[in-house]
ZAMIKOL-130000 format. One record per atom (N, C-alpha, C): chain; x, z, y. Coordinates in Angstrom, 1 decimal. Example, Ala and Ser with C-alpha at 12.3 -4.5 7.8 and 13.67 -1.06 7.14 Angstrom:
# ZAMIKOL-130000
[dodo 'A', [13.2, 7.8, -5.7]],
[dodo 'A', [12.3, 7.8, -4.5]],
[dodo 'A', [13.2, 7.8, -3.3]],
[dodo 'A', [12.8, 7.1, -2.2]],
[dodo 'A', [13.7, 7.1, -1.1]],
[dodo 'A', [12.9, 7.9, 0.0]],
//
This chain:
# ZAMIKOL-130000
[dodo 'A', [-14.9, 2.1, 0.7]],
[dodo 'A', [-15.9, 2.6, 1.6]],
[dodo 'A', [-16.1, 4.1, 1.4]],
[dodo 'A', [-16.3, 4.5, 0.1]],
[dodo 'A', [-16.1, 5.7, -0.3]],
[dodo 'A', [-15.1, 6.9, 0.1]],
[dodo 'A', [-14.2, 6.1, -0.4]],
[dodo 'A', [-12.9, 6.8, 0.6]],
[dodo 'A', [-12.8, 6.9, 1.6]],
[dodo 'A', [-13.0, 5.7, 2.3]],
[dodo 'A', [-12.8, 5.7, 3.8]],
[dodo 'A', [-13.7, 6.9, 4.4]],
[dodo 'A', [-15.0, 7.4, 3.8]],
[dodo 'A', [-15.8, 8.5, 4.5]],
[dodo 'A', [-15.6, 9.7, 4.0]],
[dodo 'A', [-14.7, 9.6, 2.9]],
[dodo 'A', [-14.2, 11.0, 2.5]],
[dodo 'A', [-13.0, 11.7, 3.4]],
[dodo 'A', [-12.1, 10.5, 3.8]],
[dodo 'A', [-10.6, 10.4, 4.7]],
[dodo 'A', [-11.4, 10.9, 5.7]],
[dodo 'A', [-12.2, 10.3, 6.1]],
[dodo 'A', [-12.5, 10.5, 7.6]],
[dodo 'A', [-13.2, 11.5, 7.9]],
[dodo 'A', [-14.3, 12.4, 6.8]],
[dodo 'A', [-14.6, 13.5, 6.8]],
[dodo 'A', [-13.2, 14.9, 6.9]],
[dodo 'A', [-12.7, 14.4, 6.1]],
[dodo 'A', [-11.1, 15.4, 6.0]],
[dodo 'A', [-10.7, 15.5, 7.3]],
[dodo 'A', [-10.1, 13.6, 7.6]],
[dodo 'A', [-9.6, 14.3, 9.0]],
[dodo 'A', [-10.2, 14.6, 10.4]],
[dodo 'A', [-11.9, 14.6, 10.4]],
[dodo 'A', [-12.6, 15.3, 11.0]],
[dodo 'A', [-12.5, 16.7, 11.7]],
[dodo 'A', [-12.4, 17.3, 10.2]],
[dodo 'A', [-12.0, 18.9, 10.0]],
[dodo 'A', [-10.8, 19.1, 10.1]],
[dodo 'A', [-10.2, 18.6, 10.5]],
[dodo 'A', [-8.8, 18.6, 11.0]],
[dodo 'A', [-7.8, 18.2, 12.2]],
[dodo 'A', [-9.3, 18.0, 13.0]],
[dodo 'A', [-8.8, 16.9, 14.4]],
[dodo 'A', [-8.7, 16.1, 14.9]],
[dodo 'A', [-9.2, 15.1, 13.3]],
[dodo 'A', [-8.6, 13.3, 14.2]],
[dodo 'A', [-7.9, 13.4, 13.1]],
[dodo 'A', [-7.8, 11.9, 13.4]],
[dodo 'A', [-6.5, 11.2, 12.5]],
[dodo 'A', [-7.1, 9.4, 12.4]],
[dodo 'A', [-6.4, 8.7, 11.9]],
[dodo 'A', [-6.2, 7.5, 11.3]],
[dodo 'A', [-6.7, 6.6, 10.5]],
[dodo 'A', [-7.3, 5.8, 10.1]],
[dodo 'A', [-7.4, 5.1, 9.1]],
[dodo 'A', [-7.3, 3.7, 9.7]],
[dodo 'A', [-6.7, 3.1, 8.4]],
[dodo 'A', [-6.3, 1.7, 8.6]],
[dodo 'A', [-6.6, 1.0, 7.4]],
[dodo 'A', [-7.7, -0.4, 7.4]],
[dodo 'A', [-8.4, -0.6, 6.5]],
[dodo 'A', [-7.5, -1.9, 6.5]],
[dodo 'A', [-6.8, -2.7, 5.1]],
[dodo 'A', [-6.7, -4.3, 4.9]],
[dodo 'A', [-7.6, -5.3, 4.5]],
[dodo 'A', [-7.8, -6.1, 5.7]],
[dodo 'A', [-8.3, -7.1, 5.5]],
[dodo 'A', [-7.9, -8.3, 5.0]],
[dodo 'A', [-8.4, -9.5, 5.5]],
[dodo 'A', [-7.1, -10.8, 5.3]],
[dodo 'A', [-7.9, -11.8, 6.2]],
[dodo 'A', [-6.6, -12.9, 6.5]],
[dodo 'A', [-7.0, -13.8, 7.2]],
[dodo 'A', [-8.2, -14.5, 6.9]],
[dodo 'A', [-8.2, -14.5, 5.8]],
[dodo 'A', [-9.7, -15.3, 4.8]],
[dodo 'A', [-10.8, -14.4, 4.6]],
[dodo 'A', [-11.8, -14.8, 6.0]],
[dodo 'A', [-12.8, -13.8, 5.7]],
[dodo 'A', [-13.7, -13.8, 6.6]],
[dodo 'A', [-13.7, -13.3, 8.2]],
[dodo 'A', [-14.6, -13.7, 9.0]],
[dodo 'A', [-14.7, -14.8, 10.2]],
[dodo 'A', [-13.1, -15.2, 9.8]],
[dodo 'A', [-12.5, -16.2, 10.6]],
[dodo 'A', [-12.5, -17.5, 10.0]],
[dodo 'A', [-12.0, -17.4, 8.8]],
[dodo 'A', [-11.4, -18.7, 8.4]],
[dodo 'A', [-11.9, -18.9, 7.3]],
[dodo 'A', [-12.2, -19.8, 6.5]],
[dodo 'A', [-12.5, -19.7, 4.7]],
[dodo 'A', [-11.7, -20.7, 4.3]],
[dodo 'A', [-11.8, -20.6, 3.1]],
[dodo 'A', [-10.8, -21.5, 2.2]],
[dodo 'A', [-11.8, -21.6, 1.2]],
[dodo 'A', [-12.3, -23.2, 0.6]],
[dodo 'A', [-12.8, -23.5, -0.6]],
[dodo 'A', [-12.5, -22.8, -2.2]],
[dodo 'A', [-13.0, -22.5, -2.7]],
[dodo 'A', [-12.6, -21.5, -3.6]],
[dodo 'A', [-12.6, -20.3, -3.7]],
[dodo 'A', [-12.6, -19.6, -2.6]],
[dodo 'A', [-12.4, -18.2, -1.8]],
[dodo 'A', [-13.1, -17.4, -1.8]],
[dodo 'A', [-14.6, -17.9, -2.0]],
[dodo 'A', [-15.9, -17.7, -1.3]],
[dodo 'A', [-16.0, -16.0, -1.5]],
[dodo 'A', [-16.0, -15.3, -2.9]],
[dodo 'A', [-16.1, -14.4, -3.5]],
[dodo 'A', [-15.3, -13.1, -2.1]],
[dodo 'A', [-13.8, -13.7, -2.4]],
[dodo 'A', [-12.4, -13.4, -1.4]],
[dodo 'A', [-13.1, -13.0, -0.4]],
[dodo 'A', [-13.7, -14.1, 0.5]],
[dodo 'A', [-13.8, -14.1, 2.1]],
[dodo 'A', [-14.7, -12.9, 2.3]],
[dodo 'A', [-15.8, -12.9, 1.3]],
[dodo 'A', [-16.7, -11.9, 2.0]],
[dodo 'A', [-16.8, -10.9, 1.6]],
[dodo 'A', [-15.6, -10.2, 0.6]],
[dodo 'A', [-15.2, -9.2, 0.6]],
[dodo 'A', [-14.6, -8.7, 2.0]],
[dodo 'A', [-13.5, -9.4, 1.8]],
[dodo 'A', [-12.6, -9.2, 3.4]],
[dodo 'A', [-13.6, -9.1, 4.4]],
[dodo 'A', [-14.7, -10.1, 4.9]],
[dodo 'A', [-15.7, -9.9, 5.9]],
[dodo 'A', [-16.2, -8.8, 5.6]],
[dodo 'A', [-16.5, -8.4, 4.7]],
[dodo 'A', [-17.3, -6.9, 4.6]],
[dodo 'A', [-16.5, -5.7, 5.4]],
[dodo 'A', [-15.0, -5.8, 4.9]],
[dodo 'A', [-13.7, -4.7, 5.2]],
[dodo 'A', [-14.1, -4.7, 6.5]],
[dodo 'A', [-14.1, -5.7, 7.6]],
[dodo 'A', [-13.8, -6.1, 8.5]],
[dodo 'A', [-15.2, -5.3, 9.3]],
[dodo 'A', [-16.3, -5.4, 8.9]],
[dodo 'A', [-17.5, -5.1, 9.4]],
[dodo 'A', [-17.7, -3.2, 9.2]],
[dodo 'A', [-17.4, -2.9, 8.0]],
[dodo 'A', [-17.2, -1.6, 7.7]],
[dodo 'A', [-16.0, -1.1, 8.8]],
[dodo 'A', [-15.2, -1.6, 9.3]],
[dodo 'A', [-14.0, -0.9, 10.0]],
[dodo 'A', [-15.0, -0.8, 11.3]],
[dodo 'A', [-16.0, -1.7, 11.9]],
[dodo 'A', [-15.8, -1.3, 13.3]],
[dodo 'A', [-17.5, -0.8, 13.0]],
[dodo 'A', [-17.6, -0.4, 12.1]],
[dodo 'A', [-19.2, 0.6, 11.3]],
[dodo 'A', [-18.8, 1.9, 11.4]],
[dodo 'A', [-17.5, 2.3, 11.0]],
[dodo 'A', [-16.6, 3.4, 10.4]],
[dodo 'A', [-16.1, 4.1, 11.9]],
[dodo 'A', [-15.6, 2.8, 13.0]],
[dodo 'A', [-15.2, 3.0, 14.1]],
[dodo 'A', [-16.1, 4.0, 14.8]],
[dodo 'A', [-17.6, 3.4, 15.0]],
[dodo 'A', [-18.6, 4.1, 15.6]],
[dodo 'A', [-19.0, 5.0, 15.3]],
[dodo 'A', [-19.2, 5.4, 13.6]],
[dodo 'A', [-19.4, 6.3, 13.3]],
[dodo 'A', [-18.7, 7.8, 13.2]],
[dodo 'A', [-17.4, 7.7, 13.2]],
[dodo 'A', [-16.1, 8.5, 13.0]],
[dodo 'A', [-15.6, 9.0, 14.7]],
[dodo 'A', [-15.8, 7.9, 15.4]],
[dodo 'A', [-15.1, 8.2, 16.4]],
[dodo 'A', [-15.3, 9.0, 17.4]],
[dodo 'A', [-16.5, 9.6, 17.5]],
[dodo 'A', [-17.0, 10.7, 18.6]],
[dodo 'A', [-16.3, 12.1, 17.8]],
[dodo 'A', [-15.8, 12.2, 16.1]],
[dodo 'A', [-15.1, 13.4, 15.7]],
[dodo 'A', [-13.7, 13.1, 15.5]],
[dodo 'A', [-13.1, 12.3, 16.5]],
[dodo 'A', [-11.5, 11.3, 16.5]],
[dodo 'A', [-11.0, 11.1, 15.5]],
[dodo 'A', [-11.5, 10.0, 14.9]],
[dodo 'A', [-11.0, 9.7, 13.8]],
[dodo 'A', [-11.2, 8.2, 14.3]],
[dodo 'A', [-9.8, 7.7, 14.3]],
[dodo 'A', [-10.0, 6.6, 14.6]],
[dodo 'A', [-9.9, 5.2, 13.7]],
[dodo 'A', [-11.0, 4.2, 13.1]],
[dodo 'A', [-10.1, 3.6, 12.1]],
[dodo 'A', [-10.1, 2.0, 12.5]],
[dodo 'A', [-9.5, 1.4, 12.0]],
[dodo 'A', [-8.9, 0.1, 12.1]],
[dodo 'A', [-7.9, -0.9, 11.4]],
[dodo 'A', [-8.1, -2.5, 10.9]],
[dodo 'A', [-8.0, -2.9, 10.3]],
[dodo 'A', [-6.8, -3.7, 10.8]],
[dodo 'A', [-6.0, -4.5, 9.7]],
[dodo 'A', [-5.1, -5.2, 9.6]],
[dodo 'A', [-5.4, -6.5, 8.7]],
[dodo 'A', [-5.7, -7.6, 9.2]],
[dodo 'A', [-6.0, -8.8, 8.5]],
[dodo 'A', [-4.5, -9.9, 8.7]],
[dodo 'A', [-4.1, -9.9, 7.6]],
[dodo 'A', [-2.8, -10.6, 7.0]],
[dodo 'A', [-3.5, -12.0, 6.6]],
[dodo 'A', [-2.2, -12.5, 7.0]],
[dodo 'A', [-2.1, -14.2, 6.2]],
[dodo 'A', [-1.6, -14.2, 5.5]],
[dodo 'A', [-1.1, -15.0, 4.3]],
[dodo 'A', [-0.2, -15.2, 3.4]],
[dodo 'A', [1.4, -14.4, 3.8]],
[dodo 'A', [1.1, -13.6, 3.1]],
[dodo 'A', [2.6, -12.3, 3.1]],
[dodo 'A', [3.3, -11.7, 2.0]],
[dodo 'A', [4.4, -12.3, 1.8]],
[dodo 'A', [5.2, -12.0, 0.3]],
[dodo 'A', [4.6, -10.6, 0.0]],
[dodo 'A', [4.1, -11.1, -1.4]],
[dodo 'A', [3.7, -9.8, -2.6]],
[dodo 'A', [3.7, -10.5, -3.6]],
[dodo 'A', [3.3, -9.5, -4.5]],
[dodo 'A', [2.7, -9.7, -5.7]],
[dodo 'A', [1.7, -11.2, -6.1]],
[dodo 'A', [0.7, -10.6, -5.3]],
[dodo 'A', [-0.6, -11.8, -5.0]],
[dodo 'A', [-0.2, -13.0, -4.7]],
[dodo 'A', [1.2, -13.1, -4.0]],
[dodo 'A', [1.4, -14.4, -3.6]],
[dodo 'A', [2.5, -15.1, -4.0]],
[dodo 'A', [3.1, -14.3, -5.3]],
[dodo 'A', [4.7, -14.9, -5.4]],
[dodo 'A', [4.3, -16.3, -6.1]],
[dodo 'A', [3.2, -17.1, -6.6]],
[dodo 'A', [3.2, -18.1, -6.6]],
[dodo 'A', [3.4, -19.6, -5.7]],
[dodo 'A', [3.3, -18.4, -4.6]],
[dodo 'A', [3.1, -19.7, -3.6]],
[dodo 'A', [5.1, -19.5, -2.9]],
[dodo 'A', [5.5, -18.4, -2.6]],
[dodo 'A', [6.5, -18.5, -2.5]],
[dodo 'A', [7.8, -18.7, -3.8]],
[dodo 'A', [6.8, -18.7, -5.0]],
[dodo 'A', [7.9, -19.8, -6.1]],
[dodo 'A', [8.0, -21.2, -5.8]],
[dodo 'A', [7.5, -21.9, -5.1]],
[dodo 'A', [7.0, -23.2, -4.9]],
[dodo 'A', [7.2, -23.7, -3.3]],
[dodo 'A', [8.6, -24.4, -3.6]],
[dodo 'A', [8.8, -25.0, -2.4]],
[dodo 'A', [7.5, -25.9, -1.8]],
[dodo 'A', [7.0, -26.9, -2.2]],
[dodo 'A', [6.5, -27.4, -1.6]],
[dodo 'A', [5.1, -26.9, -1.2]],
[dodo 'A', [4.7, -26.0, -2.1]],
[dodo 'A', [3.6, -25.6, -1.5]],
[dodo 'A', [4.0, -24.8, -0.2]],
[dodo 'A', [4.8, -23.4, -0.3]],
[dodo 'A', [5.4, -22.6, 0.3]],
[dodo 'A', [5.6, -24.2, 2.1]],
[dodo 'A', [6.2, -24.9, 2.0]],
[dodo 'A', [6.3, -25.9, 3.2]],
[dodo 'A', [5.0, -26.2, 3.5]],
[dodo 'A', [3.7, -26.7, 2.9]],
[dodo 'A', [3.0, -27.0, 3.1]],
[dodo 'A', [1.5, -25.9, 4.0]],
[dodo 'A', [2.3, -24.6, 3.3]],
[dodo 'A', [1.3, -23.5, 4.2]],
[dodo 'A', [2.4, -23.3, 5.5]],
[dodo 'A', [3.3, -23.2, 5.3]],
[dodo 'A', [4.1, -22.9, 6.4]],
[dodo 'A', [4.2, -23.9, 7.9]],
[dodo 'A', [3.4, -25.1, 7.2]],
[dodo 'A', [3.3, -26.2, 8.3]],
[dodo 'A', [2.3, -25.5, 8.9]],
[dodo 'A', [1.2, -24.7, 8.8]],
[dodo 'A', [-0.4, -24.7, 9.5]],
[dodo 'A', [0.0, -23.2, 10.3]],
[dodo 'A', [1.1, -22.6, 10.1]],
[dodo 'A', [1.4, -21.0, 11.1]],
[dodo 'A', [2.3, -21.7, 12.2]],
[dodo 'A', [1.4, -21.1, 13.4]],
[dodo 'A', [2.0, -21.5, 14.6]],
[dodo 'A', [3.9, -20.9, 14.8]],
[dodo 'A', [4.1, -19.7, 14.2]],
[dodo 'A', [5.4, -19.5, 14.3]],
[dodo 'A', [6.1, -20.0, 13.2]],
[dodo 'A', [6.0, -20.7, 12.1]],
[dodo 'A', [6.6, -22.0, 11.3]],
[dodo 'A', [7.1, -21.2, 9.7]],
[dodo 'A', [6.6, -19.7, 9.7]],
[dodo 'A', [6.8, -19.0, 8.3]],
[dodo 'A', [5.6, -18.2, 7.9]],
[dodo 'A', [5.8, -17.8, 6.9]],
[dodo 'A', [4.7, -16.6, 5.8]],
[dodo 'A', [4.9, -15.4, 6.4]],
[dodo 'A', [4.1, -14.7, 6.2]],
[dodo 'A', [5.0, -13.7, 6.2]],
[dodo 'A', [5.2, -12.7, 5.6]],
[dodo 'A', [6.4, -11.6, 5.9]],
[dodo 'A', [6.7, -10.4, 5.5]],
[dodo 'A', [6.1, -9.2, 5.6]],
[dodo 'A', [6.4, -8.3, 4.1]],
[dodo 'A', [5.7, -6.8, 3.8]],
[dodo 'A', [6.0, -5.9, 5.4]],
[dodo 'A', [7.3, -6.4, 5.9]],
[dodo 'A', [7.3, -5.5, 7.1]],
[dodo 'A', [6.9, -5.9, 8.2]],
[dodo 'A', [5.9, -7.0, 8.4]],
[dodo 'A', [5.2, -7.6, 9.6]],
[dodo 'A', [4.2, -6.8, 9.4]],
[dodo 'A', [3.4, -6.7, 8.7]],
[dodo 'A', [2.3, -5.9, 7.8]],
[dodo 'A', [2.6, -4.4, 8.2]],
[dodo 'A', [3.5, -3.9, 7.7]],
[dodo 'A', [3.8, -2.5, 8.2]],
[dodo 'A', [3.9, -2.2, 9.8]],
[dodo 'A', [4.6, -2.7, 10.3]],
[dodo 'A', [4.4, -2.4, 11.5]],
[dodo 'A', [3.3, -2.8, 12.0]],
[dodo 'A', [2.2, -3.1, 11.8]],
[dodo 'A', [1.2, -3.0, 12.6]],
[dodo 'A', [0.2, -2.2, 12.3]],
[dodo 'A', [0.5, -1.7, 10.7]],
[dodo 'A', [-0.4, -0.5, 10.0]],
[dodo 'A', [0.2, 0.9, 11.0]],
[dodo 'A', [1.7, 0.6, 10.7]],
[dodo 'A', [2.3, 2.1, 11.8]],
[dodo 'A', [1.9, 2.0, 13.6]],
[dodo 'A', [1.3, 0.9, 13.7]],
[dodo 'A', [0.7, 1.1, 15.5]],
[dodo 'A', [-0.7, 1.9, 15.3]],
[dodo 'A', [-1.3, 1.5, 14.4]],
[dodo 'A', [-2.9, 1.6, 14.5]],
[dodo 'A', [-2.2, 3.1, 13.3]],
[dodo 'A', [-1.4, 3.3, 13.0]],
[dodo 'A', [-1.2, 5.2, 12.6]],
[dodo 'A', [-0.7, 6.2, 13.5]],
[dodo 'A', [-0.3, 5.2, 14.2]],
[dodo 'A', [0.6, 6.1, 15.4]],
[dodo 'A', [0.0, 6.5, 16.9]],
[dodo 'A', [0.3, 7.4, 17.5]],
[dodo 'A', [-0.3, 7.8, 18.8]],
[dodo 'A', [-0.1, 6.8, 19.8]],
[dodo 'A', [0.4, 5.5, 19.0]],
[dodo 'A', [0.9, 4.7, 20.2]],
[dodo 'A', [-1.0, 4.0, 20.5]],
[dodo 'A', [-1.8, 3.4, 19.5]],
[dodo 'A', [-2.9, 3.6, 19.7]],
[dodo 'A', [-4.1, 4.2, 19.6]],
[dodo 'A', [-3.3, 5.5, 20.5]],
[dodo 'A', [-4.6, 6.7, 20.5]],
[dodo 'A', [-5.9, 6.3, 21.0]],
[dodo 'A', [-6.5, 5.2, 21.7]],
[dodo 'A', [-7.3, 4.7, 22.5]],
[dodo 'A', [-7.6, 3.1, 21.9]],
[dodo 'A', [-7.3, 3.0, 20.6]],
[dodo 'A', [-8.1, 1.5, 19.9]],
[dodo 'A', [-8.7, 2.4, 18.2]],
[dodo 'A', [-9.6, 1.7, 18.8]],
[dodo 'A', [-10.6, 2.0, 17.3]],
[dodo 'A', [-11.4, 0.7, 17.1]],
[dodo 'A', [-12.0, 0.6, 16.1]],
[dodo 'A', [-12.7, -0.6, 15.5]],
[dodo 'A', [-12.0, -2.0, 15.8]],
[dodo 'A', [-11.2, -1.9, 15.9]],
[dodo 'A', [-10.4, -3.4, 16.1]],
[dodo 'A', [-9.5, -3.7, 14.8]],
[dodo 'A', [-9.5, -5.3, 14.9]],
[dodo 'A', [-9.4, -6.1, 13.1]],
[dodo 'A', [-8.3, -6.9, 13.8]],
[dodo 'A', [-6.6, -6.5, 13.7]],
[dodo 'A', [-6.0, -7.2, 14.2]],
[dodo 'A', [-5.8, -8.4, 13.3]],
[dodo 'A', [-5.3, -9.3, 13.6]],
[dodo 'A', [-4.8, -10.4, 12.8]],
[dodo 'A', [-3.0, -10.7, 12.6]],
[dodo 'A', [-2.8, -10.5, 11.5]],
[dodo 'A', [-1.0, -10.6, 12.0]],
[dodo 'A', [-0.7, -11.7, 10.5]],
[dodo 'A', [-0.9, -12.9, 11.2]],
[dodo 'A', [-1.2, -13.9, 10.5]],
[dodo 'A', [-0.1, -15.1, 11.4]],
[dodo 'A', [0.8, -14.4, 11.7]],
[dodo 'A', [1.8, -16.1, 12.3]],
[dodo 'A', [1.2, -17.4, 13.0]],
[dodo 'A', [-0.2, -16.9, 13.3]],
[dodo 'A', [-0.7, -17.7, 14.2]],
[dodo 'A', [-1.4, -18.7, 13.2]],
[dodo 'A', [-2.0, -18.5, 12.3]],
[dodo 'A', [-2.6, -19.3, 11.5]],
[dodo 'A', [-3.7, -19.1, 11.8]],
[dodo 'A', [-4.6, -18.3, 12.3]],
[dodo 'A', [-5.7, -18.6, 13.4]],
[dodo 'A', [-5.8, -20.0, 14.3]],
[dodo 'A', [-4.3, -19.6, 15.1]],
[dodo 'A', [-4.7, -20.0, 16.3]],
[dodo 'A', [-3.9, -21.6, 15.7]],
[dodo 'A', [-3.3, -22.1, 14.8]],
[dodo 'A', [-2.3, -23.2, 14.8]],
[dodo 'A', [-3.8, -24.3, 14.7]],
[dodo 'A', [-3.4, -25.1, 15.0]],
[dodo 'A', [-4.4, -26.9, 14.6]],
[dodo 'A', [-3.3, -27.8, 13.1]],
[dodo 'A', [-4.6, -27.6, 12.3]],
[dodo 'A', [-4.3, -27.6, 10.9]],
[dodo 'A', [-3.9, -29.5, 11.4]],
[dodo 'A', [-2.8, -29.8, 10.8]],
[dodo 'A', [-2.6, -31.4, 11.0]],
[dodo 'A', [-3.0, -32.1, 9.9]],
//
């Protein structure tokens, strides 16, 4: 949060610019037992981005978040060591996989790019449809 009003003071005085906050799918949408701690960090991310949005954006500074589902890293190489788990999350994403560090990037480089010079405070989800899938 700190940062984020330091960035946004900088690129204030500079004309605009960017920020892109990570959130995660686990948080104002969805929870997971165990998580609890998790979720409402992420819910905070999520609430500070379109706080940050309103505040920043009359000196164009636009910022906005990226909430991920399960996406090969570090954090998660447990679950992609593990066939059967790895099948078992993979059953509940509407498009039928996890996903990838470069699903994640491209959507950080939309919300960096002049391609959305006109979205601020928006928390996209790029989660393979694990919002929207019906858990079986």
């Amino acid at each position: 949060m700190l940062l984020a009003g330091r960035a946004a003071a900088h690129m204030a005085e500079h004309g605009g610019g960017s920020i892109v906050n990570i959130s995660s799918a686990i948080g104002s949408d969805r929870a997971i037992a165990g998580q609890t701690l998790y979720a409402v960090t992420k819910g905070a991310v999520d609430s500070l981005t379109r706080a940050l949005a309103a505040e920043w954006g009359p000196k164009g500074v636009r910022v906005n978040a990226v909430r991920p589902a399960v996406t090969r890293s570090d954090m998660s190489a447990a679950v992609f060591a593990n066939p059967e788990l790895q099948a078992m999350l993979t059953a509940q994403y509407a498009l039928s996989r996890l996903g990838e560090p470069e699903d994640i990037a491209e959507a950080i480089l939309f919300f960096a790019s002049p391609a959305s010079s006109f979205v601020t405070g928006q928390v996209l989800s790029v989660d393979g449809g694990w919002g929207a899938a019906l858990v079986h």
